[in-house]
N, CA and C of each residue as an Amber inpcrd file, in Angstrom:
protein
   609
 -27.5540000 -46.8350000 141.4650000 -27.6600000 -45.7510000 142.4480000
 -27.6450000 -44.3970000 141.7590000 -28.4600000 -43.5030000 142.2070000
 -28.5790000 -41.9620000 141.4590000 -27.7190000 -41.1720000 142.7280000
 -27.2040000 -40.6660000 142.1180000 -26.6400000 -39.5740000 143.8820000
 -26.9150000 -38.0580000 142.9670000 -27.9820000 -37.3810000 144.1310000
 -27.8020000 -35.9550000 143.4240000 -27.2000000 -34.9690000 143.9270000
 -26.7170000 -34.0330000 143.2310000 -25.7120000 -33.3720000 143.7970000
 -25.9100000 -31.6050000 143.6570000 -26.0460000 -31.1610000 144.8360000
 -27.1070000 -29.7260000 145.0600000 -25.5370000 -28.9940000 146.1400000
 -26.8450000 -27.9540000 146.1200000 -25.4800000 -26.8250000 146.6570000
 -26.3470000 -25.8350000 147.3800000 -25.5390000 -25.0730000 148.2690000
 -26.3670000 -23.6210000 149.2360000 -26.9110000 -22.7810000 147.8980000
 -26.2430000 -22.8500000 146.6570000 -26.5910000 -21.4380000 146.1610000
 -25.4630000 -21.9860000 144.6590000 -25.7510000 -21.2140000 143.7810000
 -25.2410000 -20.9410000 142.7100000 -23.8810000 -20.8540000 142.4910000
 -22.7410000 -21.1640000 141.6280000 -21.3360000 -20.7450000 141.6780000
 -20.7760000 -21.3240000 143.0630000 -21.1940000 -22.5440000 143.9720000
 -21.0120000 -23.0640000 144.9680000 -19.6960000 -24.1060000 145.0270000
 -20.1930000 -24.8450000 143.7290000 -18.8300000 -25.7410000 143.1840000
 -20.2500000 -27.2920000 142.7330000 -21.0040000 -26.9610000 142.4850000
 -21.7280000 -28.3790000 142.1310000 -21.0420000 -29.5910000 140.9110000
 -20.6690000 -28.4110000 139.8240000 -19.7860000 -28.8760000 138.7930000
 -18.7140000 -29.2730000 139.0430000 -17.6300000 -28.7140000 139.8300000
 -17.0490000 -29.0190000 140.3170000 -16.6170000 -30.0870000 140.9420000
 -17.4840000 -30.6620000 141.9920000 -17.6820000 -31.7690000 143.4070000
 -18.0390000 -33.0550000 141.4390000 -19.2670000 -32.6730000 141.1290000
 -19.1270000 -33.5520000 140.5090000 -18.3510000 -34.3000000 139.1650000
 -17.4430000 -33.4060000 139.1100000 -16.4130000 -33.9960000 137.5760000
 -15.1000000 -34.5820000 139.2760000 -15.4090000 -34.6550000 139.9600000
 -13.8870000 -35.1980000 141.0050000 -14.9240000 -36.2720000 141.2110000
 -16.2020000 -36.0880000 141.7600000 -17.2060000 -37.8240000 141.9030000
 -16.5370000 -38.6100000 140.4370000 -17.0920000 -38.0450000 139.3700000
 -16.5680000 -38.4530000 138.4220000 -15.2090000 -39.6120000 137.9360000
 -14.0210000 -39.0240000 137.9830000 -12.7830000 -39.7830000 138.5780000
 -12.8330000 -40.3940000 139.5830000 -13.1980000 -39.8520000 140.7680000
 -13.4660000 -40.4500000 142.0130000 -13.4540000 -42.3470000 141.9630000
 -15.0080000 -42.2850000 141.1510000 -15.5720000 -43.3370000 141.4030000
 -15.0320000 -44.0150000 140.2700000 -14.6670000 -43.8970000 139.1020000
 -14.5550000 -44.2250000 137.8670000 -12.8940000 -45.1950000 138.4190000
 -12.3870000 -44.4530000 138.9540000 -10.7260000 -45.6700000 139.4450000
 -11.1270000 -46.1900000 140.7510000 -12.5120000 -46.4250000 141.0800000
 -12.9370000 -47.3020000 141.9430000 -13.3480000 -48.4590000 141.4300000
 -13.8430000 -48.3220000 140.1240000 -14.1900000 -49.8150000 139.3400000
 -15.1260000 -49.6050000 139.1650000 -16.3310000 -48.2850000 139.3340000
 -17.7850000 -47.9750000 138.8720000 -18.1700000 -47.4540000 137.7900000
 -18.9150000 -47.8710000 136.9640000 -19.1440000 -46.9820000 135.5140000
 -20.2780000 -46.1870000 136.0570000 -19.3900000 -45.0070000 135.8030000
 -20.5090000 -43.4980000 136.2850000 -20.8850000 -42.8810000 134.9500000
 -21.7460000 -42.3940000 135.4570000 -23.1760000 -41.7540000 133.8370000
 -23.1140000 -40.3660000 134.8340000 -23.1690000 -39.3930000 134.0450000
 -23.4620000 -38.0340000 134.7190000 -24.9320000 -37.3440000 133.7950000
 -25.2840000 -36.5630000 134.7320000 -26.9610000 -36.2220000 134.0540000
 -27.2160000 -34.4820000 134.9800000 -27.3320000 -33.3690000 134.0680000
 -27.9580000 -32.0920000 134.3120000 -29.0490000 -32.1590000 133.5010000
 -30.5310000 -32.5340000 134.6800000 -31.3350000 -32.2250000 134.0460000
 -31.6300000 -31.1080000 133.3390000 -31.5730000 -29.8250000 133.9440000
 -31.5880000 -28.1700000 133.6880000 -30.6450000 -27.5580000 133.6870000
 -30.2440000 -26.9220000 132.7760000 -29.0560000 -25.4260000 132.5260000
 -29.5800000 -24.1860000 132.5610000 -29.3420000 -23.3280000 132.7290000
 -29.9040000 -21.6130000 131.9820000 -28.7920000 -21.0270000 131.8130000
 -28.8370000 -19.8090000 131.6760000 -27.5680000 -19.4480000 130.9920000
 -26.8910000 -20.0850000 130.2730000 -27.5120000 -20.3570000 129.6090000
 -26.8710000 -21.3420000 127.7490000 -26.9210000 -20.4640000 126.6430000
 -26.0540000 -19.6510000 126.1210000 -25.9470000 -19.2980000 124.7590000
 -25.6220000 -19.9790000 124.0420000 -24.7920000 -20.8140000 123.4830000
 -24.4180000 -21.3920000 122.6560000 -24.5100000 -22.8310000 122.8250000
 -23.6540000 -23.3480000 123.9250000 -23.9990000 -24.5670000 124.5990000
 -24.0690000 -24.5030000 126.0180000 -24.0700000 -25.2760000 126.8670000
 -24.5310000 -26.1840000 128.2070000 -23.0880000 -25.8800000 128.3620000
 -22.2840000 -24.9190000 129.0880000 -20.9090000 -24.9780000 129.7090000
 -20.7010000 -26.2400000 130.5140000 -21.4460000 -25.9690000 131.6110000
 -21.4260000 -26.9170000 133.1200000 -21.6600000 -28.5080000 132.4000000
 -22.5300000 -28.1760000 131.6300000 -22.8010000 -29.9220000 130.9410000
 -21.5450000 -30.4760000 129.9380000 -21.0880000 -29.3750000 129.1490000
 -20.0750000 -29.7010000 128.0200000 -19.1430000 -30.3230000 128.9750000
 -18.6320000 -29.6060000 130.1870000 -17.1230000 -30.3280000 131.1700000
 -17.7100000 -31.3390000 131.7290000 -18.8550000 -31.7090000 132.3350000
 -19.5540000 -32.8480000 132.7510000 -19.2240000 -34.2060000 131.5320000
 -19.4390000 -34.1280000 130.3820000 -20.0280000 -34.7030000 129.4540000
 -17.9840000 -35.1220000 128.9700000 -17.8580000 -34.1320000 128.3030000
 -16.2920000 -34.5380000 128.3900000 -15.2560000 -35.0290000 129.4680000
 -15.6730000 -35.0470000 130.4500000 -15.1850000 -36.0220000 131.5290000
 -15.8930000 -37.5780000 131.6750000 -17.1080000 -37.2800000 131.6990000
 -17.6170000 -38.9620000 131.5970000 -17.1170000 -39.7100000 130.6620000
 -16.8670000 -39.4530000 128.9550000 -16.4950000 -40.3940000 128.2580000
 -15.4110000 -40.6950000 128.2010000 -14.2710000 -40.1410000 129.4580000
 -12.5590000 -40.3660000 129.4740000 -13.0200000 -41.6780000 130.1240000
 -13.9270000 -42.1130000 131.0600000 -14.3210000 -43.2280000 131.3530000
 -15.2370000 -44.5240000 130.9910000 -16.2510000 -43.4850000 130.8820000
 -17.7210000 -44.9020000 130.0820000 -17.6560000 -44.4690000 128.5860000
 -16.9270000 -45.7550000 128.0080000 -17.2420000 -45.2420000 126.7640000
 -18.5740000 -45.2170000 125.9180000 -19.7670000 -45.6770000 127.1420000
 -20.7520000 -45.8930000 126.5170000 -21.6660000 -44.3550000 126.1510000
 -21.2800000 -43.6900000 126.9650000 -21.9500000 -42.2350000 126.6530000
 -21.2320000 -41.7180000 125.4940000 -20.3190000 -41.6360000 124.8650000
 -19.6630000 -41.8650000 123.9110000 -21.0440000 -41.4820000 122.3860000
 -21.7110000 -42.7490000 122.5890000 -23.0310000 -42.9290000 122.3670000
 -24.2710000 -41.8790000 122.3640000 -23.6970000 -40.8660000 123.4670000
 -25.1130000 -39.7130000 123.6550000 -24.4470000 -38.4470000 123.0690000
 -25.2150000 -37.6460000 123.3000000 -25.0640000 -36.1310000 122.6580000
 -25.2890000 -35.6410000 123.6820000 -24.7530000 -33.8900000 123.9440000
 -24.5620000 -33.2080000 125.0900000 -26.3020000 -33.0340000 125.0660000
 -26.5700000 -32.6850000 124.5570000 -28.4560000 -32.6520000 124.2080000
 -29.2180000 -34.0110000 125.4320000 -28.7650000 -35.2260000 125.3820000
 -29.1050000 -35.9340000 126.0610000 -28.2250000 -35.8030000 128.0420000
 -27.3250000 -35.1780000 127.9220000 -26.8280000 -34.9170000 128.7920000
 -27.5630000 -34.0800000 129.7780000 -28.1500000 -32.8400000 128.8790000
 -28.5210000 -31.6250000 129.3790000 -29.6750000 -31.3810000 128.5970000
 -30.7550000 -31.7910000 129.1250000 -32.1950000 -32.0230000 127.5330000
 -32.5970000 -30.9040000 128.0860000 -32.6360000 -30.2140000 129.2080000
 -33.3780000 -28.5750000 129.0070000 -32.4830000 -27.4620000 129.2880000
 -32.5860000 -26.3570000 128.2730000 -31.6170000 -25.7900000 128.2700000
 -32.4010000 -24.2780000 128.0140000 -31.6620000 -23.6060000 128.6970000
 -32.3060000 -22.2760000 128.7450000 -31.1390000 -20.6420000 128.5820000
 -31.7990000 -20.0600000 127.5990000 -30.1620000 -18.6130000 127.5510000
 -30.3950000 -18.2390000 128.6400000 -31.8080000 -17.4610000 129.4740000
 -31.7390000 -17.2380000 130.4050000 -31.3410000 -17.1570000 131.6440000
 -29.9210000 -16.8230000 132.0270000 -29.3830000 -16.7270000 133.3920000
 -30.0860000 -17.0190000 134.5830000 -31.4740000 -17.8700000 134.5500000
 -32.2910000 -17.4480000 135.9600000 -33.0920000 -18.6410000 136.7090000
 -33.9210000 -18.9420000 137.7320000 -34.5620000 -19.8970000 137.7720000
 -35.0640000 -20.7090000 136.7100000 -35.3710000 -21.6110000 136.5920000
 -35.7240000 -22.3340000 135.2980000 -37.6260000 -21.4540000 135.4800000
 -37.8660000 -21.0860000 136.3060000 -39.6300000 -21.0540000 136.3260000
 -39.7210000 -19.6090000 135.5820000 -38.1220000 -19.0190000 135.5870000
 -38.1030000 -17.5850000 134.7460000 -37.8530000 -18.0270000 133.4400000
 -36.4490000 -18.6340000 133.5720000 -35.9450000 -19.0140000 132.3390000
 -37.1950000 -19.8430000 130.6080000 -37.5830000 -20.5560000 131.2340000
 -38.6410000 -21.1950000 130.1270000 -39.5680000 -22.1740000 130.9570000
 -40.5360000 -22.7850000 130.1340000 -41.0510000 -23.6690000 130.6500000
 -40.2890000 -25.3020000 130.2650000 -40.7170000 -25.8340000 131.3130000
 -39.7130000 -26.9050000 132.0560000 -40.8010000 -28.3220000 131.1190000
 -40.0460000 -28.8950000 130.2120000 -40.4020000 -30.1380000 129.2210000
 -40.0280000 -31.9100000 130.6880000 -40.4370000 -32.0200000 131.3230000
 -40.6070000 -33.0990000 132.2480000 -40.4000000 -34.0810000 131.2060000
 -41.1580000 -34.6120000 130.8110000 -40.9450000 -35.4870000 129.5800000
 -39.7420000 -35.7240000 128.8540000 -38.9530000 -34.9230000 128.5330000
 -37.7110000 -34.9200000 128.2060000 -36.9790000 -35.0860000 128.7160000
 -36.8200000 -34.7220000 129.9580000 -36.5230000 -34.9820000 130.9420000
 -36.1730000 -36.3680000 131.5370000 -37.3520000 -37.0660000 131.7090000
 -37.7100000 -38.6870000 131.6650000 -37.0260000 -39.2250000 130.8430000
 -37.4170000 -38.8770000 129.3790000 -36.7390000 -39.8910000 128.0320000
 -34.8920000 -39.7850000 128.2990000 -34.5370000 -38.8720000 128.3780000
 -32.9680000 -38.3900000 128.5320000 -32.7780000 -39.1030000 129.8520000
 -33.5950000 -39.6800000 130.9940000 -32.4980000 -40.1700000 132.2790000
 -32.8390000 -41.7340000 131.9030000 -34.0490000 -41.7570000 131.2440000
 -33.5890000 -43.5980000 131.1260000 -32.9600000 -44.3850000 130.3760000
 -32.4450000 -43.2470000 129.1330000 -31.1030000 -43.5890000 128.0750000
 -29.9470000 -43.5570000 129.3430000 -29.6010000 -42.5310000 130.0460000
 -28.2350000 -42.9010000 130.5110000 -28.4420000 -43.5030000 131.5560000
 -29.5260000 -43.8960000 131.7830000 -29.3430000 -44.8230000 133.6430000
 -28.7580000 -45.9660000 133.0270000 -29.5020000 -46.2850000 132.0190000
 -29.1320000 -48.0660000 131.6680000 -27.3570000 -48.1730000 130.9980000
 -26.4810000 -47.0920000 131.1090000 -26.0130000 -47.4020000 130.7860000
 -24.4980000 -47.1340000 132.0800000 -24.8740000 -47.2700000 133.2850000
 -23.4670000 -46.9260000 134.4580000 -24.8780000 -47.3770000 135.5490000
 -23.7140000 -47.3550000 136.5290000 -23.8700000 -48.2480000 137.6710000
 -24.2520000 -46.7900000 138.6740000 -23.4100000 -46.0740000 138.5290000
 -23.8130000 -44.6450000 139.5460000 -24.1790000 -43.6560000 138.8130000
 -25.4330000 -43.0190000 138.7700000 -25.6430000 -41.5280000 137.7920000
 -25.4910000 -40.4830000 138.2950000 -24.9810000 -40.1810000 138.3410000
 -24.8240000 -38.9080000 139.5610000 -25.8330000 -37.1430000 138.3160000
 -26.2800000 -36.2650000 139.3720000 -27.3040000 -35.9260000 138.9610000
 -26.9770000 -34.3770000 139.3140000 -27.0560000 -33.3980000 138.9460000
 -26.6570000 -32.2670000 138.8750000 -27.5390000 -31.1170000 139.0940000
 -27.9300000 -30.5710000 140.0350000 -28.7250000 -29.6870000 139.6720000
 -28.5460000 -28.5180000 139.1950000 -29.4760000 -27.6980000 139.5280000
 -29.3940000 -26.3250000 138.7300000 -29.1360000 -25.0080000 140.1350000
 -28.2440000 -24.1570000 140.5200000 -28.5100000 -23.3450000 141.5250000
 -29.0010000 -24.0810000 143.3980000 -29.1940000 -23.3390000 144.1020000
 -29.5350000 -23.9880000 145.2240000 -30.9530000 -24.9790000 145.5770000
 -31.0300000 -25.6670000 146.5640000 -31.8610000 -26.7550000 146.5940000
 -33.1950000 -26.0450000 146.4690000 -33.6810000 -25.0320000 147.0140000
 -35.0170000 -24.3830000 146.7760000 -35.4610000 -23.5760000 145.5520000
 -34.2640000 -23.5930000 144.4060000 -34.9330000 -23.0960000 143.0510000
 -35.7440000 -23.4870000 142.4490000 -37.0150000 -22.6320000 142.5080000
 -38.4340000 -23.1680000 141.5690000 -38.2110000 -23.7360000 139.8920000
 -38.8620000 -24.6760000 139.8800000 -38.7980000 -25.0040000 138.4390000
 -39.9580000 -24.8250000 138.1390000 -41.0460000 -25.0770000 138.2860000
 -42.3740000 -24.5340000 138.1250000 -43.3130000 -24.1050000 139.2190000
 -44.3590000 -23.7290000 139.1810000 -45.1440000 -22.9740000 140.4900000
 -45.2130000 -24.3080000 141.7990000 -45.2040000 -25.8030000 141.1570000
 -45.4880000 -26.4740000 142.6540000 -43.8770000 -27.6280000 142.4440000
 -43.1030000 -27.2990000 141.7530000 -41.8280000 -28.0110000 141.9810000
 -40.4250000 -26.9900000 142.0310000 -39.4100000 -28.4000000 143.2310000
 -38.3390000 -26.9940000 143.5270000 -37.2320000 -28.1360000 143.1970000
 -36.1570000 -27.6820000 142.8870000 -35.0360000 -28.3850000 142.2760000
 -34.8790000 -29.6980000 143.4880000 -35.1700000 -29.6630000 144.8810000
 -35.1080000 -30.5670000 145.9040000 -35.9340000 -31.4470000 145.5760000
 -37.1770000 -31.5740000 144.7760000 -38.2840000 -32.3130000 144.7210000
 -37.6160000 -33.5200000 143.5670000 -36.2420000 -33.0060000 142.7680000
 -35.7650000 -33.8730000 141.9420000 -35.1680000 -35.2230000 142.7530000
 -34.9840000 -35.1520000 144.1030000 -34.3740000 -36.0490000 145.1610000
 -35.1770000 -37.3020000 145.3150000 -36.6940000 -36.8620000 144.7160000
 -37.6800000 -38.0660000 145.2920000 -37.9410000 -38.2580000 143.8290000
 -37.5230000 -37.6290000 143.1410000 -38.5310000 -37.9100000 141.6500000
 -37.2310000 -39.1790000 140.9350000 -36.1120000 -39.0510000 141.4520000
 -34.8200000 -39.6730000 140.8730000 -34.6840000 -40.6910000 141.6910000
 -35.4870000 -40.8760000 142.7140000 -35.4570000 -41.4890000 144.1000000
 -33.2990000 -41.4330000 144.4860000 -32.6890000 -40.5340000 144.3630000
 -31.5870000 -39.9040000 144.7010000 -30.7920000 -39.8750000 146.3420000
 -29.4250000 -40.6200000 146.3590000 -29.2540000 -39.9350000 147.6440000
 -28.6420000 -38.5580000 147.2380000 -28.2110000 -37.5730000 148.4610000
 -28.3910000 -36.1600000 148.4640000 -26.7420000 -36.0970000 148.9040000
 -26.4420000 -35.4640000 147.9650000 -24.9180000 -34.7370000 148.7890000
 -25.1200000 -33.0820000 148.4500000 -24.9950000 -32.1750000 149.4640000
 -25.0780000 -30.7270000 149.7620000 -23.4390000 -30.8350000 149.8140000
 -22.9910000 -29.3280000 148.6210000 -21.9840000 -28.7950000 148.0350000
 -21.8640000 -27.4050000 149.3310000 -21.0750000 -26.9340000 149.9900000
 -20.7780000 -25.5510000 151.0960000 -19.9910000 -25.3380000 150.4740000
 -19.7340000 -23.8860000 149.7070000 -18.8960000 -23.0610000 150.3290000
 -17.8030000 -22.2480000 151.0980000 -16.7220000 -22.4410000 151.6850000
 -15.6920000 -22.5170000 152.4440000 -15.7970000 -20.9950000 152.9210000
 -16.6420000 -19.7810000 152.0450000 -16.2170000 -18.4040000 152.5080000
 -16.9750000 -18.0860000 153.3150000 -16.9240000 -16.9930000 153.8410000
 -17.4310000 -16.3090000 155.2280000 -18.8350000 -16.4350000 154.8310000
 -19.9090000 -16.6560000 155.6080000 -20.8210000 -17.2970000 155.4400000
 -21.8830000 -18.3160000 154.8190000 -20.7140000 -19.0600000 155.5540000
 -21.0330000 -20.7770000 155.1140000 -21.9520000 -21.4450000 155.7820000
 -21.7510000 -20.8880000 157.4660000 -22.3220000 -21.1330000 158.4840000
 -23.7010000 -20.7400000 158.4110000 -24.2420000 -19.8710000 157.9800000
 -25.5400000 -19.6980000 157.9690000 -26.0910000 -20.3210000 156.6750000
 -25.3210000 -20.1710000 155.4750000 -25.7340000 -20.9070000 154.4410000
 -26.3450000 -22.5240000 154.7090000 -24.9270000 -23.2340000 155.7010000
 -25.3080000 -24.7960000 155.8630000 -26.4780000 -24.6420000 156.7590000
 -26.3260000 -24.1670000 157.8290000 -27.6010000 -24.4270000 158.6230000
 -29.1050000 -23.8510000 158.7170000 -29.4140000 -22.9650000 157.5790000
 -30.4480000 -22.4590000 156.6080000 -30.9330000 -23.9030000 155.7240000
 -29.8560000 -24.2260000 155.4760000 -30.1230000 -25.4890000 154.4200000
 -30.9070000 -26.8600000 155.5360000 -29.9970000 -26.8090000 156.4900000
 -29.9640000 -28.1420000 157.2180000 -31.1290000 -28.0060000 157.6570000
 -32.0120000 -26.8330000 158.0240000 -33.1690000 -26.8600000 158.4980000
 -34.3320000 -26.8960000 157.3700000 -33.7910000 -26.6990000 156.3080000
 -35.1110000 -27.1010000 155.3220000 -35.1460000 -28.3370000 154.5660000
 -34.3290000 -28.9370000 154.4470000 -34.0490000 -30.8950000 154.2360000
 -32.7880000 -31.1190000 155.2020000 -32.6200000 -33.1070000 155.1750000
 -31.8550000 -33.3980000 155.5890000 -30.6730000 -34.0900000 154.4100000
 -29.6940000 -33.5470000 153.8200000 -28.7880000 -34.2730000 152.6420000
 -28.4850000 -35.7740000 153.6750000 -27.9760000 -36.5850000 152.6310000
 -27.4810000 -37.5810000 153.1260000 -25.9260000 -37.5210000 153.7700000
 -25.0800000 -36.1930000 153.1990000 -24.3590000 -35.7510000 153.4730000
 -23.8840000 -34.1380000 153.0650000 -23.3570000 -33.6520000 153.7170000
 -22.8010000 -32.2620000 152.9930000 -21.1720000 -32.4900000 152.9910000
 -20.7810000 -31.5610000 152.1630000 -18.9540000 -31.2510000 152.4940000
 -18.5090000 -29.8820000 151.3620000 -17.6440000 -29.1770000 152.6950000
 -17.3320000 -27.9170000 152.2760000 -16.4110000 -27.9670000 150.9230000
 -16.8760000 -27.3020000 150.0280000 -15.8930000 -26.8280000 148.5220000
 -14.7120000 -25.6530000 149.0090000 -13.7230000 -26.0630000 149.3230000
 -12.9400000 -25.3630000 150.3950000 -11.8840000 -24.4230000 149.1700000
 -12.4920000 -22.9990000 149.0840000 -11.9140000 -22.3660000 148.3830000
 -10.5510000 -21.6960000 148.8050000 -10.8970000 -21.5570000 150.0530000
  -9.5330000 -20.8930000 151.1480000  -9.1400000 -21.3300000 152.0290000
  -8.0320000 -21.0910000 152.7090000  -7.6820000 -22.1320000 154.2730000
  -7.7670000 -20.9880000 155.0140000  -8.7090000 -19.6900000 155.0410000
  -9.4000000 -18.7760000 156.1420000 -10.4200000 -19.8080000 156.6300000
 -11.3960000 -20.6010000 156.0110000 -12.1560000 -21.2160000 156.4360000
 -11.7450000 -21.4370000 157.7350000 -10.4160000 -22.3840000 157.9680000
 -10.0440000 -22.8050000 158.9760000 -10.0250000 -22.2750000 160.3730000
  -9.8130000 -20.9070000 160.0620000  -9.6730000 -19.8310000 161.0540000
 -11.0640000 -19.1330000 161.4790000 -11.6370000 -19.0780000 160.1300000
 -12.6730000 -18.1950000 160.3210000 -14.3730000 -19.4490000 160.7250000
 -14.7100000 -20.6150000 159.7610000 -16.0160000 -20.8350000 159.7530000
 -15.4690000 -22.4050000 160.8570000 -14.6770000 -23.4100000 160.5660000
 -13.8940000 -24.3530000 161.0650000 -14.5730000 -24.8280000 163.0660000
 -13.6680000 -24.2040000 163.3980000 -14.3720000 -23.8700000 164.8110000
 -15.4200000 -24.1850000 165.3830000 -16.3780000 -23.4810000 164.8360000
 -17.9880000 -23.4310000 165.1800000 -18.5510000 -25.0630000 164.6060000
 -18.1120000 -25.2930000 163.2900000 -18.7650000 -26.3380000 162.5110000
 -17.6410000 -27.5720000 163.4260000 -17.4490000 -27.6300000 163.8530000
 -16.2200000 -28.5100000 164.0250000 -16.9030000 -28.9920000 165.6840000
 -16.9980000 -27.8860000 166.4150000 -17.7570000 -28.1700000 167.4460000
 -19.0050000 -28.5190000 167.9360000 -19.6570000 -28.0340000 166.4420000
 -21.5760000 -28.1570000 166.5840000 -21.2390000 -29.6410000 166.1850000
 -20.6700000 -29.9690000 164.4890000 -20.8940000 -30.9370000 163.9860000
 -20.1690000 -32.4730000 164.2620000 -19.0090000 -32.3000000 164.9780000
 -18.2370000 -32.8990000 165.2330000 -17.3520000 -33.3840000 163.9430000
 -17.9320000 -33.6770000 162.9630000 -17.0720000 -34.0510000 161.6840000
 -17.2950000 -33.2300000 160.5150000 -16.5140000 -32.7070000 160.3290000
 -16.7300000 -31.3380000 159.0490000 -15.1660000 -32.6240000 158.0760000
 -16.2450000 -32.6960000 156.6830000 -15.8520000 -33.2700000 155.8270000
 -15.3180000 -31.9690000 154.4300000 -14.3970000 -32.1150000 154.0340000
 -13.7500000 -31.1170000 152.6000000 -13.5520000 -32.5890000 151.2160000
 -14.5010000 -31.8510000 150.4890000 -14.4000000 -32.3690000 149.5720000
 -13.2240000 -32.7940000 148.6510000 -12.1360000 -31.6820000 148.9100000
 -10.9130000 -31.9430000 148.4370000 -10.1540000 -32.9480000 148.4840000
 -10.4240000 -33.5140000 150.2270000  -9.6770000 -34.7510000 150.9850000
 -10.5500000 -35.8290000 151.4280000 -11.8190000 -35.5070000 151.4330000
 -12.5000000 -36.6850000 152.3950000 -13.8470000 -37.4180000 151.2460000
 -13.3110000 -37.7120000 149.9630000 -14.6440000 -37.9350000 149.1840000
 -14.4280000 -39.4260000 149.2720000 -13.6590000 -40.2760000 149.9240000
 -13.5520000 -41.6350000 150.6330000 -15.1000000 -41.8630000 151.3410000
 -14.9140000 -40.7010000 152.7910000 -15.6250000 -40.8910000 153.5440000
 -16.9490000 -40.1910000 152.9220000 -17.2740000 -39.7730000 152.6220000
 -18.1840000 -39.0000000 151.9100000 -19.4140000 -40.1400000 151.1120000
 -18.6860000 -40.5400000 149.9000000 -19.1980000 -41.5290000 149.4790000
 -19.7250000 -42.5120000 150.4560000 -19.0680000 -43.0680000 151.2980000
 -19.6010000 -43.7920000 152.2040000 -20.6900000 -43.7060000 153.2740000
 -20.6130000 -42.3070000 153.3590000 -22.0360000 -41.8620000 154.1860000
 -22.8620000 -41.9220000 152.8310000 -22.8910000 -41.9110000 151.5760000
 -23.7200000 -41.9660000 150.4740000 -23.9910000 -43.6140000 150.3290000
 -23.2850000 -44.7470000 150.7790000 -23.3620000 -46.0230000 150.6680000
 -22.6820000 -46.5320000 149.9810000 -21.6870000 -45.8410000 149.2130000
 -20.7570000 -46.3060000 148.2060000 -19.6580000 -46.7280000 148.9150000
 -19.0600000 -48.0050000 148.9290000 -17.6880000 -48.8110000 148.9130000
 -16.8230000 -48.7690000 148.3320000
């Protein structure tokens, strides 16, 4: 199973949601492989990939085996869309996910910034969902406009699931309410990655 893991927007918590999938699943009895196809803002190394990468091998010792390079095969200094940042090596891309698929049961998949960031003129970081054949978990936000963030999103794909990265307990007061009543089940990643996974198909 690939699960990819996207967000409203940048600095959302993608890294985040996924080093807790990480553990998560790993004391469930699953050997998880983690994979950022794209970085930017890389000076030196792949930040988001280096904590990715050093969390997977506390578990699979088979990545052990890879280099952060295979973790994170495109890498860009550029702070910006990848379609700013450089041109986008697909190919590398490919070679780097079928070394770590074969080696874990769940890959979980990382993107770069929010689901509509261009990577080249006719692909958008969402198009990685069908190319990975991926289920979708959408990363929210908890601060004051979350609400338009999620349902901006919800109207341009459908995730297989979303759940709020709950930075504050204003949420509660402030975004809570509305989502609680439209959606009936507002899931926090903090507490509900049980149920979460399970709307993803995982047991």
């Amino acid at each position: 199973m690939n699960i990819f893991i996207t967000a409203t927007n940048t600095n959302v918590g993608k890294t985040y949601t996924t080093l807790q999938l990480i553990k998560y699943l790993s004391k469930k009895g699953y050997k998880v492989g983690v994979f950022k196809p794209i970085e930017t803002g890389v000076e030196d190394t792949p930040l988001d990939g280096k904590l990715l990468f050093k969390e997977v091998i506390k578990y699979n010792q088979e990545f052990k085996n890879f280099t952060l390079n295979d973790i994170v095969p495109i890498q860009f200094k550029l702070p910006a869309a990848p379609i700013v940042a450089g041109e986008v090596d697909f190919n590398k891309i490919d070679i780097a996910y079928k070394k770590l698929k074969e080696k874990c049961d769940i890959l979980l998949i990382e993107g770069a910034g929010g689901i509509k960031v261009p990577v080249t003129n006719n692909f958008y970081m969402f198009d990685f969902i069908k190319y990975f054949n991926a289920k979708t978990f959408l990363v929210i936000q908890s601060k004051l406009g979350c609400i338009n963030d999620l349902e901006l999103n919800l109207e341009f794909f459908k995730p297989d699931v979303w759940g709020i990265n709950l930075f504050d307990d204003s949420f509660y007061q402030v975004s809570y309410p509305y989502l609680k009543e439209k959606y009936k089940e507002v899931l926090i990643i903090q507490k509900d990655l049980d149920k979460i996974l399970k709307k993803l198909g995982v047991n």
